[in-house]
N, C-alpha and C positions, 0 to 999 in steps of 0.2 A: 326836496320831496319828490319821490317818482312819480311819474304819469303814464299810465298806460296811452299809448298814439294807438289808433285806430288807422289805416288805410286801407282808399277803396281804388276800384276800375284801373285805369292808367296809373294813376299812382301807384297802388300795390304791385302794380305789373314792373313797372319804372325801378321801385324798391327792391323790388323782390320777396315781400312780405306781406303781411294781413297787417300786423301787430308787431310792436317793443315796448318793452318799459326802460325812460329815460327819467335821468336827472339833470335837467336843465343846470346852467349854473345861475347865480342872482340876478343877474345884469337882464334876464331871457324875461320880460313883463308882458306882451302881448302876446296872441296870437301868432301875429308878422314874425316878430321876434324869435320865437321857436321855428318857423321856418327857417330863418335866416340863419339859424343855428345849427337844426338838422338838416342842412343843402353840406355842411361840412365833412358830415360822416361818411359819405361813399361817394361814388359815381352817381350812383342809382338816385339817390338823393339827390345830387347834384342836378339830375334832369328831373327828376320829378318836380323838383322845387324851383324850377330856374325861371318860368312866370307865373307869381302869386297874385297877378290878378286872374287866372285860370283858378283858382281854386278856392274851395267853397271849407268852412269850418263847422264844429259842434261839440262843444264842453259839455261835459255829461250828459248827454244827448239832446242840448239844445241848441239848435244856428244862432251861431253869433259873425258878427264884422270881426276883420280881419284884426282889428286894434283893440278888440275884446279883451280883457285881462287875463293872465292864466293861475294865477296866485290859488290856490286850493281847487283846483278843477284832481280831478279824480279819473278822467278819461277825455281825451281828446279824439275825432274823428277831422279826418283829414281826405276832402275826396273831390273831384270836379262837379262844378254846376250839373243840377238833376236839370234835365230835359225832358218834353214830351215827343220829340220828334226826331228823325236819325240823325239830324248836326250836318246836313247836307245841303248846300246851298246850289239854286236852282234853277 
């Protein structure tokens, strides 16, 4: 089944993209798991994905944990932790 991916900030930048539509194969059941799968596809991938504790999810526009299921999701968004402040330590 296809999924549209959604990415944001760094990621998109990293990707080179906004958006894909993938077809995971069976084995791909989490969240984690599609990362660990789309880190395969490019470079850009490769660093966008290379620490998933930096990054934050949302199945049909809703956050979920990384070990969320993806079985019938319909769009996935894939972006780093929302922040209030510059990310600058001080």
């Amino acid at each position: 089944m296809a999924i549209d991916i959604l990415y944001f900030a760094w990621v998109r930048e990293a990707i080179g993209t906004d958006a894909e539509t993938v077809t995971p194969p069976a084995e791909v059941g989490t969240i984690a798991d599609l990362v660990t799968w789309l880190s395969a596809r490019s470079p850009g991938h490769a660093e966008a994905f290379a620490r998933p504790d930096r990054l934050r999810a949302a199945i049909d526009q809703e956050f979920v944990a990384l070990d969320a299921p993806v079985a019938g999701a319909r769009e996935i968004a894939i972006f780093p932790p929302v922040t209030g402040g510059s990310g600058c330590a001080g």
